[in-house]
C-alpha positions as CSV (number, residue, x, y, z in Angstrom):
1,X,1.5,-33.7,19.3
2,X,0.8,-37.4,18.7
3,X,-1.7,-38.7,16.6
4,X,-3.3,-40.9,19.0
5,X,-3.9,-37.9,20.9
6,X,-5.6,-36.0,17.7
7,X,-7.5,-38.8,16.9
8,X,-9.1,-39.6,20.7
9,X,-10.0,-36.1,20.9
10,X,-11.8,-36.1,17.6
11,X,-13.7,-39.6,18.5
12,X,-14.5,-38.0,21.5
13,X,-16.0,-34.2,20.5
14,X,-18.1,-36.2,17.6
15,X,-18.9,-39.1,20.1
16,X,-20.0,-36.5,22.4
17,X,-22.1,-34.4,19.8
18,X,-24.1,-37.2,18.6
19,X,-25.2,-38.5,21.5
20,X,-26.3,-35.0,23.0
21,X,-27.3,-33.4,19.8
22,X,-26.6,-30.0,20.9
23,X,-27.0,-28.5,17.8
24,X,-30.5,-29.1,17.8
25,X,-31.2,-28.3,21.4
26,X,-29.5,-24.7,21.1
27,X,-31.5,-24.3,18.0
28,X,-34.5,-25.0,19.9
29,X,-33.4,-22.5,22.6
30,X,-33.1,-19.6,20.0
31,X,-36.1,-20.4,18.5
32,X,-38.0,-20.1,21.9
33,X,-36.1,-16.9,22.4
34,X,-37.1,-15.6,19.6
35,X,-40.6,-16.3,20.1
36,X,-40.0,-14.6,23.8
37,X,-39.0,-11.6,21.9
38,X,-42.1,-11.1,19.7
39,X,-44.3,-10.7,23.5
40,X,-44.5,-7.6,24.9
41,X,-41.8,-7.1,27.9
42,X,-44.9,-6.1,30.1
43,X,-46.4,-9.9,29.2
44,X,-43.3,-11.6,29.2
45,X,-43.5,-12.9,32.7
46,X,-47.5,-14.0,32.8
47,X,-46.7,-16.5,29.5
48,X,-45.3,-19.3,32.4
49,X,-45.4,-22.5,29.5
50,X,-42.9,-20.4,27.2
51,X,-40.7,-19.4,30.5
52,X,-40.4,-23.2,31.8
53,X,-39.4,-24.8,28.6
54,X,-36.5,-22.1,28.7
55,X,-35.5,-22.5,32.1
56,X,-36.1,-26.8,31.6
57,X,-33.5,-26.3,28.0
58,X,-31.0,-24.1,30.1
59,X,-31.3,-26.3,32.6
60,X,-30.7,-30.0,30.6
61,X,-28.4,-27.6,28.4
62,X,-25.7,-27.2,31.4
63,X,-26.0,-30.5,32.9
64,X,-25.0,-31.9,29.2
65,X,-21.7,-29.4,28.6
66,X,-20.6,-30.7,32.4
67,X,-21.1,-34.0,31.1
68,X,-19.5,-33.9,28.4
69,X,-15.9,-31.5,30.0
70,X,-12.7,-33.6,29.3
71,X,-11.7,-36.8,31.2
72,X,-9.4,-35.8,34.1
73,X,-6.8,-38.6,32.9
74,X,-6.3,-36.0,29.5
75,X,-3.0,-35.2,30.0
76,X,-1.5,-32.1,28.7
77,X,-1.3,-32.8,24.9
78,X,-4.6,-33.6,24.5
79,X,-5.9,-30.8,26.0
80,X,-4.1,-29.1,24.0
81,X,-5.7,-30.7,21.0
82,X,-9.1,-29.8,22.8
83,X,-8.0,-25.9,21.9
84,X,-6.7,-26.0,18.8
85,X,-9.7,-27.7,17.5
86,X,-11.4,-24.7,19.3
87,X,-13.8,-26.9,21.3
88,X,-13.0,-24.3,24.2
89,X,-16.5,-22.5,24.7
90,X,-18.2,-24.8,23.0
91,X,-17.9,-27.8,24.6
92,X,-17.7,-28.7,28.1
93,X,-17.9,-26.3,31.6
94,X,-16.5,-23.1,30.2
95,X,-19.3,-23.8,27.3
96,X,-22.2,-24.1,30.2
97,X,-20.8,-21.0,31.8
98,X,-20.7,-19.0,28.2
99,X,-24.3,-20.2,27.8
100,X,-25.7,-18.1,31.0
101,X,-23.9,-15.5,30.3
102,X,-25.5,-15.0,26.6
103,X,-29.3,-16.0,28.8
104,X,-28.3,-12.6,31.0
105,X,-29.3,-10.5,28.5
106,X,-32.7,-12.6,27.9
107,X,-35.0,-10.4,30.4
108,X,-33.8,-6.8,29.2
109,X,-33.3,-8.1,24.8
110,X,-34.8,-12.0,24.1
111,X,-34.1,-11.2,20.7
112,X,-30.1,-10.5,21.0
113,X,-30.2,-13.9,23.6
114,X,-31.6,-15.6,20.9
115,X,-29.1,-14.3,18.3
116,X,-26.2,-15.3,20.6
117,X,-27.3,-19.1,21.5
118,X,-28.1,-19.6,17.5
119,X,-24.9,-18.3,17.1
120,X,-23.6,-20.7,19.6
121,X,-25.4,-23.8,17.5
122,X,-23.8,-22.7,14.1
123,X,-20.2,-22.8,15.9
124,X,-20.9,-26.1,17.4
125,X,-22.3,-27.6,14.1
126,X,-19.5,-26.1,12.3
127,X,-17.3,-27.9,14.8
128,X,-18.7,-31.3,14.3
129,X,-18.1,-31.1,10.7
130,X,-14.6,-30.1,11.3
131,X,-13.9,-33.0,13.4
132,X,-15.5,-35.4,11.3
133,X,-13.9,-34.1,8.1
134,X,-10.9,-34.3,10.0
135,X,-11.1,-37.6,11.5
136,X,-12.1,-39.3,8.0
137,X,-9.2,-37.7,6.8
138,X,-7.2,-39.6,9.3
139,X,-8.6,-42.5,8.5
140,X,-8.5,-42.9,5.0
141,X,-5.0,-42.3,5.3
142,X,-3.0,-43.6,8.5
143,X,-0.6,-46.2,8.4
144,X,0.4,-47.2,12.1
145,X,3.5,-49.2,11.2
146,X,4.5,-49.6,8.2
147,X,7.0,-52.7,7.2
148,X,10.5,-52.0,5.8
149,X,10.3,-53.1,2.2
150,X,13.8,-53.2,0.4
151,X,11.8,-52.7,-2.8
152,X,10.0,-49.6,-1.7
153,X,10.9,-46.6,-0.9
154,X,9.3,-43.4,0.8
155,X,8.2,-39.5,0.5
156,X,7.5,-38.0,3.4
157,X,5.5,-34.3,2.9
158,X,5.5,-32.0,5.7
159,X,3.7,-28.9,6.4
160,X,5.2,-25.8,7.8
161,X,2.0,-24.7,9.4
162,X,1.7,-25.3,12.4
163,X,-0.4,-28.8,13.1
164,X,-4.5,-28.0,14.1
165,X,-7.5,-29.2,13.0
166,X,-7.7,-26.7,9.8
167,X,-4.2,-28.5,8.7
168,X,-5.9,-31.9,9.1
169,X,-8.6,-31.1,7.1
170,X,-6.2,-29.6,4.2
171,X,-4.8,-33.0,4.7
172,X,-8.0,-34.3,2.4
173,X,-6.9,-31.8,-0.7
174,X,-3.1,-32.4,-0.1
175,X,-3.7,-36.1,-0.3
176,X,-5.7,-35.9,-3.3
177,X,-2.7,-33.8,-4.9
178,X,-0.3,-36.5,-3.7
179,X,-2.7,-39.1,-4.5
180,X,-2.3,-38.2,-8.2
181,X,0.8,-37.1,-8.3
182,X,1.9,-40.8,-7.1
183,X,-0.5,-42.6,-9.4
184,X,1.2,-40.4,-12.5
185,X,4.7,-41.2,-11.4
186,X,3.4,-44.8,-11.2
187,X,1.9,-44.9,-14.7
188,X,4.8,-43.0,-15.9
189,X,7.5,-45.7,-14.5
190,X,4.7,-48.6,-15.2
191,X,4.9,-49.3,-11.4
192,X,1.8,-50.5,-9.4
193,X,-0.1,-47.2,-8.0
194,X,-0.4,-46.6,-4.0
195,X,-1.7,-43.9,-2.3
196,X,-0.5,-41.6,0.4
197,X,-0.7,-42.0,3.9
198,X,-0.9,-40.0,7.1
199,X,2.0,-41.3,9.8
200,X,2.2,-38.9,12.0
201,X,1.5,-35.4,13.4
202,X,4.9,-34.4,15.0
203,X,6.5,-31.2,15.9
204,X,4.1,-29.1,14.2
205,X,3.8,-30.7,10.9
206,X,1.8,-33.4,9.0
207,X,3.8,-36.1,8.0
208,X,2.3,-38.3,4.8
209,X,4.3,-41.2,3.6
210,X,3.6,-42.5,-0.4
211,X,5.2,-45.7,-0.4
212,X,6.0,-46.8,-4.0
213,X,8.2,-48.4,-5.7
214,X,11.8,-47.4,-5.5
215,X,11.8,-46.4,-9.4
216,X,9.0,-44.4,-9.4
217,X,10.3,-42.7,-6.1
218,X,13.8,-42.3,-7.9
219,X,12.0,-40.2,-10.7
220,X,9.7,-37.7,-8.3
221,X,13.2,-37.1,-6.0
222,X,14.9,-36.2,-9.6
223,X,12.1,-34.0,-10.6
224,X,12.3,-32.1,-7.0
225,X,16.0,-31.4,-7.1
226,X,15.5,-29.8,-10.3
227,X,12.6,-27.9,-9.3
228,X,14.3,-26.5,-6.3
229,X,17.3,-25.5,-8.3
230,X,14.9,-24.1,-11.0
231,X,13.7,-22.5,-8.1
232,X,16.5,-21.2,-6.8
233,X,17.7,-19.7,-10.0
234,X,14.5,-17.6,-10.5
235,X,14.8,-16.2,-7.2
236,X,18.7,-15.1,-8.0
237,X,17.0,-13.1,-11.0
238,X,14.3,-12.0,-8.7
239,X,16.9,-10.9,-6.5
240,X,18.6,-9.1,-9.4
241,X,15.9,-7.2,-10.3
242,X,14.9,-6.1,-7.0
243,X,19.2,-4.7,-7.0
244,X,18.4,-2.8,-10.1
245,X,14.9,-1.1,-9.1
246,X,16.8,0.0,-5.8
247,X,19.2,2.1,-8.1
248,X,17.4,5.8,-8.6
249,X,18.6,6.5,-11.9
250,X,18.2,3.2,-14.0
251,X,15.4,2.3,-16.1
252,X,12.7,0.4,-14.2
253,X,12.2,-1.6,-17.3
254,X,15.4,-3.4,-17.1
255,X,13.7,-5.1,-13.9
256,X,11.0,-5.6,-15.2
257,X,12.4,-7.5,-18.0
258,X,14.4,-10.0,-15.6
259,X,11.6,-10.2,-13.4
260,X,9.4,-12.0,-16.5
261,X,12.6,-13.8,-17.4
262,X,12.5,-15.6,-13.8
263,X,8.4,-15.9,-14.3
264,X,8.9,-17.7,-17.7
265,X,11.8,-20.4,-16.6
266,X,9.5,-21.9,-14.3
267,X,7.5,-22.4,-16.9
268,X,9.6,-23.3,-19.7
269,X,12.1,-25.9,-17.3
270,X,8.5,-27.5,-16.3
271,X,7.8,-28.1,-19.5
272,X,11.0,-29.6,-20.9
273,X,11.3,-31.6,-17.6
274,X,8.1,-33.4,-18.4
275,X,9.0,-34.0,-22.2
276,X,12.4,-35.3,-21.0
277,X,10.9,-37.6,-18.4
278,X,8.4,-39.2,-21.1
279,X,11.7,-39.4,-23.2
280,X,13.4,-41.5,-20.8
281,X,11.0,-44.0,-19.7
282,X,10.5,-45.2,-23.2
283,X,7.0,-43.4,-24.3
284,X,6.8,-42.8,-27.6
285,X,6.8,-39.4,-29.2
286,X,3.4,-38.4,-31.3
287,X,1.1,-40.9,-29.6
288,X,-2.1,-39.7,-27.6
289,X,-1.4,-41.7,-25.0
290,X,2.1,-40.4,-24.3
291,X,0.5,-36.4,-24.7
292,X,-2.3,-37.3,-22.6
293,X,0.2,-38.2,-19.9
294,X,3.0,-35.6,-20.6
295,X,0.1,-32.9,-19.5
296,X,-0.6,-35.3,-16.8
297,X,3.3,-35.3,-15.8
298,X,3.5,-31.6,-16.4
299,X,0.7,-30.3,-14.4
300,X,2.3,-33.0,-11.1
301,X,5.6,-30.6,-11.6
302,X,3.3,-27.2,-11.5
303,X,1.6,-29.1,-8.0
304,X,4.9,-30.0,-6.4
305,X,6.8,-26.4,-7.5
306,X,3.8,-24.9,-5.9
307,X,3.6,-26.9,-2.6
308,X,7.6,-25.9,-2.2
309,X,6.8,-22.5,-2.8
310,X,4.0,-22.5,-0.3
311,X,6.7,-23.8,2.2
312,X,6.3,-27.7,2.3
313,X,9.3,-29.9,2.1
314,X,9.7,-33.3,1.0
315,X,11.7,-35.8,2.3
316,X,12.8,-39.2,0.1
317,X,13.9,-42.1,2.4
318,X,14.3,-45.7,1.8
319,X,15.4,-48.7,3.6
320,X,18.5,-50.5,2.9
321,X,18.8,-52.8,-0.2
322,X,19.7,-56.1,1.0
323,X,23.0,-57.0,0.6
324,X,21.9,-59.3,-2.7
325,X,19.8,-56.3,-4.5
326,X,20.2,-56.9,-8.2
327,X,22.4,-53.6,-9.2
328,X,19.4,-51.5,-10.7
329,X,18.0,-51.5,-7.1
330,X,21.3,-50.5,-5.9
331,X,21.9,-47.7,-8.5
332,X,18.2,-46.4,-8.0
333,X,18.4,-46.1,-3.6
334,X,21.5,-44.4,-4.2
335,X,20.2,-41.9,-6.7
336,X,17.3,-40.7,-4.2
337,X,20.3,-40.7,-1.8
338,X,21.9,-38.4,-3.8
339,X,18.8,-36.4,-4.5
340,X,17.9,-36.0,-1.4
341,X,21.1,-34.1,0.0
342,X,21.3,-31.9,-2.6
343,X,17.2,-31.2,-2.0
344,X,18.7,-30.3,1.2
345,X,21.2,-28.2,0.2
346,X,19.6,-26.6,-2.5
347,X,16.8,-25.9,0.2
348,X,19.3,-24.3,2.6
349,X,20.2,-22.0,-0.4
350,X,16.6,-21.2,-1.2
351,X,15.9,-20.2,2.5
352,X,18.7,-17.8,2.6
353,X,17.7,-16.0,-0.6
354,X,14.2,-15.5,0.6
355,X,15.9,-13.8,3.7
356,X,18.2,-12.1,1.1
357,X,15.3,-11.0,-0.6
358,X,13.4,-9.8,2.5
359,X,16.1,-7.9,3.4
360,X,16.6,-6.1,0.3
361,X,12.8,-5.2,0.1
362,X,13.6,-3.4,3.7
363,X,16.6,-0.9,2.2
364,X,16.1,2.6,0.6
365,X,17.0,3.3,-2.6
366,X,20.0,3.9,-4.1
367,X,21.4,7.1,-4.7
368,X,23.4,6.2,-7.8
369,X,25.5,8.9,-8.4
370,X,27.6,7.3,-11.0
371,X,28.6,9.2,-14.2
């Protein structure tokens, strides 16, 4: 799925919705619905003004959902869009066809019609707010092409779940996290402070690039190789203690007391992480400013530990140094280089031990018959 194709689908649902205001003309149906339901059935038919205006609001009401039915030249991916946004049975001829069925039931219960087209006006109106969340998200944050810039360098965050409008619209909390979390790194390196921005939605995933400076860059792709291996080290004891609970006849407190060793190095390797960090880019111990911004650092770690654990992966990229970079330059692209593989492999390695882990979880205990 493209982007282009996200974003003409969204221009196109909220085009649509403003123009029509359906919203307010399915409100209006319920309402006269409703009033239908509060005559008796053996007066119904003799109150003609009340009948008209429903039959005129059905009517308008299914001329408008044909109208508004995707352009024939929509090829397959954005109609697939058109789902996942869940704009099928809402918008367009199935929505028309969806709407007469509900009116079926006006002659023998107005009252449950009337429930089922307000119904229908909620879901549309909740749809139009989705798509303009969504699409504002979009905006605030795409970047069509971006330029190569030797002194820059790149972090690419992807989500696991599977792309649709409810992922976009995380995209607006998930950039704010990123937002800051580039803006500390920034401070912390005394580089100048970008924010992120959406490239792509590809194979499932959102894709947000934070261009910054290759220093600052350098320091988040150190801090995420040692979060992963942090990572990876509680899950070893996790794994550990979920060996010893399978064993019948050993104390259950022995597990118990490597399962809150693994919860406290987190903890504990977050902390000296973002003491050490302060340390070497020359902030001075004692001072407000530098504690102000070592909590700052600290609570970027927590944010970035638990976006791995959620299942995101980053990616650190840059583009080649010119051949004349000046030799910090050099240093610092081949350091994210280097952090990046052994992200990769340390990744790899966290994968299997959640399948490890799975696995165990599935066994019976252990008989231990030792003496």
């Amino acid at each position: 799925m493209q982007l282009e194709d996200v974003v003409e689908v969204l221009k196109y649902l909220i085009e649509g919705l403003n123009k029509t205001d359906l919203v307010s003309a399915y409100t209006q149906l319920g309402a006269l619905l409703q009033q239908a339901s509060q005559i008796a059935p053996s007066a119904r038919q003799q109150v003609v003004p009340l009948n008209n205006q429903v039959v005129q609001l059905r009517e308008n009401l299914v001329r408008v959902q044909n109208s508004l039915e995707p352009p024939e030249d929509w090829g397959p991916a954005r109609r697939r869009v058109f789902v996942q946004v869940e704009a099928q049975g809402l918008v367009g001829r199935d929505a028309a066809a969806a709407l007469d069925k509900v009116l079926q039931q006006q002659t023998l219960d107005p009252a449950t019609a009337a429930q089922g087209v307000q119904q229908i006006a909620a879901q549309i109106g909740q749809l139009k707010q989705r798509c303009a969340i969504a699409l504002a998200a979009i905006g605030n944050h795409v970047v069509r092409s971006p330029k190569d810039d030797p002194s820059r360098a790149n972090v690419t965050i992807t989500f696991r779940r599977e792309a649709s409008i409810n992922t976009l619209q995380d995209l607006y909390r998930q950039a704010r996290t990123w937002d800051h979390i580039a803006a500390v790194f920034c401070e912390l390196t005394r580089a100048p402070i970008e924010s992120p921005q959406l490239r792509d939605v590809n194979s499932g995933s959102l894709i947000v690039d934070i261009g910054v400076l290759i220093g600052a860059t350098a320091g988040i792709a150190t801090i995420v190789e040692k979060i992963f291996a942090v990572r990876e080290k509680s899950l070893q004891m996790r794994k550990l203690a979920l060996e010893i609970r399978k064993f019948e006849r050993v104390d259950v407190s022995h597990a118990n007391a490597v399962e809150e060793a693994a919860d406290k190095e987190l903890g504990t390797a977050i902390a000296g992480m973002a003491e050490k960090l302060l340390d070497e880019n020359g902030w001075l111990r004692g001072s407000t400013e530098r504690n102000e911004l070592e909590n700052r650092v600290a609570q970027c770690l927590r944010d970035i530990q638990q976006f791995t654990h959620d299942g995101g992966r980053i990616r650190f990229r840059f583009p080649p140094p010119p051949v004349d970079a000046d030799a910090q330059r050099q240093a610092l692209a081949k350091n994210v280089a280097e952090s990046q593989r052994n992200i990769e492999q340390t990744m790899m390695r966290v994968d299997n031990l959640f399948g490890e882990l799975e696995r165990l979880r599935q066994l019976p205990p252990k008989n231990d018959t030792a003496p």
